[in-house]
C-alpha positions, -999 to +999 in steps of 0.1 A: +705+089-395+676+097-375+655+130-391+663+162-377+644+188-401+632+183-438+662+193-453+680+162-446+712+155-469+717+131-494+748+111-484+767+090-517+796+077-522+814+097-549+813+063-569+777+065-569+771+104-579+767+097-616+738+069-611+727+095-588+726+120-612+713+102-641+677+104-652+678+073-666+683+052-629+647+037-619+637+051-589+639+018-567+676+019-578+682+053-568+662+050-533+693+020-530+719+042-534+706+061-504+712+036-480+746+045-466+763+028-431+753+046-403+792+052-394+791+076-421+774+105-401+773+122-370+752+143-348+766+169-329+753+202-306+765+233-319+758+271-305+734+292-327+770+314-325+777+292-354+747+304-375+758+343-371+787+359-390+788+380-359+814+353-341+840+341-364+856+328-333+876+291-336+854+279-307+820+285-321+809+250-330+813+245-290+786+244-263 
């Protein structure tokens, strides 16, 4: 997934949460876990309608 902004989200496989979540996993380990297929995400352009509770229209994700 190519950066966007610096809020980027951690992508696991629900088989991988608790390793995740344990303090105990050495970081190297961890920084593994991150390495998901890139089929797993998508970009897509949405409207800044989608940001506003003002349009709680169906079409709102569309350009």
């Amino acid at each position: 997934m190519q950066q966007i902004h610096d809020r980027q989200p951690v992508i696991l496989y629900p088989a991988l949460y608790d390793a995740w979540l344990d303090p105990e996993t050495p970081t190297a380990a961890a920084k593994g876990l991150l390495l998901a297929p890139s089929t797993a995400t998508c970009n897509s352009i949405a409207s800044a309608a989608v940001n506003s509770v003002k349009t709680m229209t169906a079409n709102a994700s569309s350009r």
